[in-house]
LUMTIKE-264181 format. One record per residue: x, z, y of N, C-alpha, C in turn. Coordinates in pm, whole numbers, plus 50000, padded with zeros to 5 digits. Layout:
BEGIN
XZYXZYXZY/...
***
This chain:
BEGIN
936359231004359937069218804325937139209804448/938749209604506938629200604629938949184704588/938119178404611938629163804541938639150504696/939159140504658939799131904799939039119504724/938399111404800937829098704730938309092204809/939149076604759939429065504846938679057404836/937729051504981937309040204982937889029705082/936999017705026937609008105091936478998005126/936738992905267935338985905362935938967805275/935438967605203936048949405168934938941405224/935228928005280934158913505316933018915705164/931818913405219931128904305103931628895304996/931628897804938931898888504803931198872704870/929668873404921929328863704912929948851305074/930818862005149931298852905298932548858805304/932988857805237934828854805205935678843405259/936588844705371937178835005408938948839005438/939408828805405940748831905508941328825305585/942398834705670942878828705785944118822905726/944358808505747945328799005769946558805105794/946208809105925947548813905972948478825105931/947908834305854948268847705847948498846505652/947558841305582947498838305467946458852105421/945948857505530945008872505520943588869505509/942738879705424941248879005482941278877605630/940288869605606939608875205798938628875505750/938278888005863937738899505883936738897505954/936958890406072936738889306225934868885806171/934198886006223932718880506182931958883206059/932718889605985932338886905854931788900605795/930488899005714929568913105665930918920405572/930488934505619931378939605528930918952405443/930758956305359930608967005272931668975805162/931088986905133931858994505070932208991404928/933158991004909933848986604756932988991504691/932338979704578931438988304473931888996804354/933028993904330934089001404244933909019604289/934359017804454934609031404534933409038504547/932019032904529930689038304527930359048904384/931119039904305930689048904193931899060604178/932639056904239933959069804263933509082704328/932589082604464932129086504565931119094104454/930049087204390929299092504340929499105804214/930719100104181931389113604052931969126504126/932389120004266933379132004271932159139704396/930679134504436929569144204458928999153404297/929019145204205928579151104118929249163604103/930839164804063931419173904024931279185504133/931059182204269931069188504344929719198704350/928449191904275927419201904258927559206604122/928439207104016928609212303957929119220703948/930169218804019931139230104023931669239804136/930979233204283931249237604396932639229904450/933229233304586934069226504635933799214004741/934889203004764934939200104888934679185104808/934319175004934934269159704848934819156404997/936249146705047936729143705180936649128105127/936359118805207936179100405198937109100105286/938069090905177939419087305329939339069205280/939859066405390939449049405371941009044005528/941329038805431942469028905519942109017805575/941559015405722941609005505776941309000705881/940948990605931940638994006120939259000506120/939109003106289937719009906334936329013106308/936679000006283935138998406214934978998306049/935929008506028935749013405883934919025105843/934749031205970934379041805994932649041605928/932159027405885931129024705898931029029705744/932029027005646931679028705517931829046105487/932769052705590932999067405561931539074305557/930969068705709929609073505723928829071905638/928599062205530928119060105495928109069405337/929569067405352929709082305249929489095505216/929479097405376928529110205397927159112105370/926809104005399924989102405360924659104005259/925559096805140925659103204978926569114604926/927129121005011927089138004996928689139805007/929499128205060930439132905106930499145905232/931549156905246931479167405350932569159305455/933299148405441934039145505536934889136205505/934679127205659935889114605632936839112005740/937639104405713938959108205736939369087605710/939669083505855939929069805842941689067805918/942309061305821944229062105861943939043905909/944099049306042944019031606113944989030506255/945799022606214946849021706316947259005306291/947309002606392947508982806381948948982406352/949408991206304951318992006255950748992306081/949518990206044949308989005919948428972605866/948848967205980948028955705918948788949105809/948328941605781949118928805651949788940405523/949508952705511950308958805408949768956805276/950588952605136950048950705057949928958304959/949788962204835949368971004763950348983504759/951968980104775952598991204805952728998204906/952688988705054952468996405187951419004705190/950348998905091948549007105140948749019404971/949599021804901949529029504813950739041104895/951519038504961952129045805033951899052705166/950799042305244950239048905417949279061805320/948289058105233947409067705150947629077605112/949069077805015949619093504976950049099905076/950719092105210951079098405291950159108005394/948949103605337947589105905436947189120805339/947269115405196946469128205101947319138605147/949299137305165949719151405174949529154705325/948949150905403948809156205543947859164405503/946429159505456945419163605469945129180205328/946559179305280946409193605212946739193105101/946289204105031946149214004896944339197904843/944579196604702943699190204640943749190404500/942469192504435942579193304263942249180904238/941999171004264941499155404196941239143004324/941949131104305941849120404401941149111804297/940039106804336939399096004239938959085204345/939319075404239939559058004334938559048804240/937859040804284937139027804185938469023304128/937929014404016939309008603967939958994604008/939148989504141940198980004166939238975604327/939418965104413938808966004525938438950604512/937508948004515936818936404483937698921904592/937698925104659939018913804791939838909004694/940958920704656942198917304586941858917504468/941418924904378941548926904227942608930004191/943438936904214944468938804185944728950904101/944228964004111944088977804046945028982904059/945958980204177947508987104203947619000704247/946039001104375946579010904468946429024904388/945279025804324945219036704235946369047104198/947149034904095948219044304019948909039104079/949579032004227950619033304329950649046404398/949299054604426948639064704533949599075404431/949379075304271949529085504156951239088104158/951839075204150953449073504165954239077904324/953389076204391953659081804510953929096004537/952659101904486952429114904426952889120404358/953629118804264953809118704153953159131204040/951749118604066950639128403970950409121403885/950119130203765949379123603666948089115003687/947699104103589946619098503651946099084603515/945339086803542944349077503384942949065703461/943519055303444942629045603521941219039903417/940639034203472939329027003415938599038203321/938629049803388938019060003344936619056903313/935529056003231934319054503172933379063703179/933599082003130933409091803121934299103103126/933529112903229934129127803243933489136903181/933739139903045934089142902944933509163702977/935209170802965934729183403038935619187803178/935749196603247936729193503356936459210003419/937339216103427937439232203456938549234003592/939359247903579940139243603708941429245803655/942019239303516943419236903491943499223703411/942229215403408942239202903382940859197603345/941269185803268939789176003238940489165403099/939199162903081939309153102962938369139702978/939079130002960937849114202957938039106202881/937379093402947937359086502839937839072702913/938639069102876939459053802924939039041802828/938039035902935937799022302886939089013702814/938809008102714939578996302631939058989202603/939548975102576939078960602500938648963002389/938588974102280938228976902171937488990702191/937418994002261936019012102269937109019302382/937249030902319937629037402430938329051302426/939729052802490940599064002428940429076202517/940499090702408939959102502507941499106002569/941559109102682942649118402744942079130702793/943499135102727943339155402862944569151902898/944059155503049945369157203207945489171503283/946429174203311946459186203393946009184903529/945599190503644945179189603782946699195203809/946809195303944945999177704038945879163203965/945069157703952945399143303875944619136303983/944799121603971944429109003971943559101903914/942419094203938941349086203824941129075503915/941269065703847940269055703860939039047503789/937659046003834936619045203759935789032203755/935019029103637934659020303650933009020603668/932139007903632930669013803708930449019903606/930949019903433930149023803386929649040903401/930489046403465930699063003481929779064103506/928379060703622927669069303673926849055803713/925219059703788924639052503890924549055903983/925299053904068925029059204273924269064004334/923669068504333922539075004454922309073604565/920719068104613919999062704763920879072904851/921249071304952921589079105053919829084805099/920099096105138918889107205172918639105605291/917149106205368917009105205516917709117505556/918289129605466918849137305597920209137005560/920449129905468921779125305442922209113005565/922009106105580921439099405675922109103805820/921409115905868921389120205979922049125505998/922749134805893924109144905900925409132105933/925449120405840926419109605863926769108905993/925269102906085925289097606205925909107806330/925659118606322926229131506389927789132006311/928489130006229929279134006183930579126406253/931539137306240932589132806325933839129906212/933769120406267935369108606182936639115306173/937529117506133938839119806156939789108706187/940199105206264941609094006284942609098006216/943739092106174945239096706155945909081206172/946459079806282947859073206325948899070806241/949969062706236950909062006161952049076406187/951849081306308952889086406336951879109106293/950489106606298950439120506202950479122406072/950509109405997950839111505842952679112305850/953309111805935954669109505921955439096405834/954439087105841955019071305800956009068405861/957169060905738958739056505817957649043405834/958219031406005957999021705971958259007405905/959169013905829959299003505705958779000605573/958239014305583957369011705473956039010505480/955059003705587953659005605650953428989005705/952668979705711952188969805710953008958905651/953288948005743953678935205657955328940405632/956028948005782957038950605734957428961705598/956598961805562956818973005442956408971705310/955928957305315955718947105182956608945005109/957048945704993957418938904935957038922904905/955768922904863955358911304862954288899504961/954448888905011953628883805094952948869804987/951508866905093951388853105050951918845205095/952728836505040953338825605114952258811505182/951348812105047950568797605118949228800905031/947818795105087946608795605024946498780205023/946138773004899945328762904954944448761704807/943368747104805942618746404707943238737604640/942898744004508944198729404350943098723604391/943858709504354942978695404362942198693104231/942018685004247941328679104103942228676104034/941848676903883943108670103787942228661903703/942738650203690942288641903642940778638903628/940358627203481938698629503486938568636403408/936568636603488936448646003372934938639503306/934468644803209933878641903125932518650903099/931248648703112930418656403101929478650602996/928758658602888928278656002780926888662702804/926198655102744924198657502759923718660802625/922568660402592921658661002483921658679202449/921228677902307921588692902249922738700002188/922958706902212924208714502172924918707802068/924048707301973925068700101806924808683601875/924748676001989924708664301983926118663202087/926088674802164927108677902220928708680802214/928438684902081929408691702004930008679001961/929148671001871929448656701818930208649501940/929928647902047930838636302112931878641802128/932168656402145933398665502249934298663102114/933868656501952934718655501870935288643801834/934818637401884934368620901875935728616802012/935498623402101936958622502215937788625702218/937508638802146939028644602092939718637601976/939098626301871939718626501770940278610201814/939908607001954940228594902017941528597902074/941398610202130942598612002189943928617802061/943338623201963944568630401882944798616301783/
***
């Protein structure tokens, strides 16, 4: 079972900033780690891989020093990563980076399963997933929960919902995206570790995936940010003390002032 995991190097949640000028994360200074979404992705598609035998490749879109989260993927039992970084991909937004990606999976071959976290903690958005799937045009079932059974002419899971959770069967090659509940991650191993640090990266350029450049960074957006700033305050506001039911009493007491 050859399967492709996308990760992605996002800022800390906790030192998140942006640049003014660009309306972009910056990057520049700032701690960065592996999508926790993409950890537990990483971690299913090692599992299946000692289950069933086959390949686990970590591909991750982004500059140089992305290379840091591939490695890191290796250490938890990825066999190989594979980073698509070319500064003709900056500013691309969920369709440029769902398009440089597929363009990367068909370079890199023949594959029975691409599994993605279900969304990248930066954006929140949950596009690139089933953008990567439409690209492809593979089948593909997001906020996957549980993998169910999975052979080599398909699989069956379980897709998280607001009310429990619906089973699908898909044919391979497919698409998944997962959420934490699937699995718990696993310590990277001291000789997991060491195989990483020896391990050699793959590059791919815009020009070995065969990207047109119109469809690859800002020029290949459809959509941009136009402006970031912080909403102001709106109006006053009103804060209430004591215990809950004394609480309750005034928030009715203002409202029935105001209605």
């Amino acid at each position: 079972m050859d399967i492709i995991v996308c990760i992605k190097q996002v800022p800390d949640t906790k030192d998140v900033r942006l640049d003014p000028e660009t309306n972009t994360l910056a990057r520049e200074g700032v701690e960065s780690i592996m999508n926790p979404f993409d950890r537990h992705a990483l971690e299913e598609a090692v599992r299946i891989k000692e289950e069933l035998g086959g390949t686990v490749i970590a591909l991750s879109m982004g500059p140089p020093q992305a290379e840091a989260v591939l490695r890191e993927a290796i250490s938890c039992g990825a066999d190989e990563g594979v980073l698509v970084s070319d500064r003709a991909f900056a500013g691309a937004d969920t369709w440029a980076t769902s398009y440089t990606l597929a363009r990367a999976v068909v370079t890199l071959g023949n594959f029975d399963l691409i599994l993605c976290g279900k969304q990248a903690i930066d954006g929140d958005t949950a596009q690139v997933g089933p953008g990567m799937a439409s690209q492809l045009k593979l089948p593909y079932v997001t906020c996957v929960q549980k993998l169910r059974t999975m052979d080599e002419t398909g699989l069956v899971v379980e897709r998280m919902m607001d009310d429990g959770y619906d089973v699908v069967r898909l044919p391979l090659p497919a698409l998944l995206t997962v959420v934490k509940d699937i699995n718990e991650p696993r310590v990277p191993s001291l000789k997991g570790k060491m195989r990483a640090k020896k391990a050699e990266i793959r590059i791919l350029h815009a020009a070995d995936i065969g990207a047109e450049e119109q469809c690859i960074g800002l020029a290949g957006s459809p959509t941009k940010v136009v402006s970031v700033f912080t909403p102001k305050p709106r109006g006053n506001r009103t804060v209430f003390s004591g215990t809950p039911a004394e609480q309750v009493e005034q928030l009715f007491a203002q409202l029935r002032d105001i209605l």
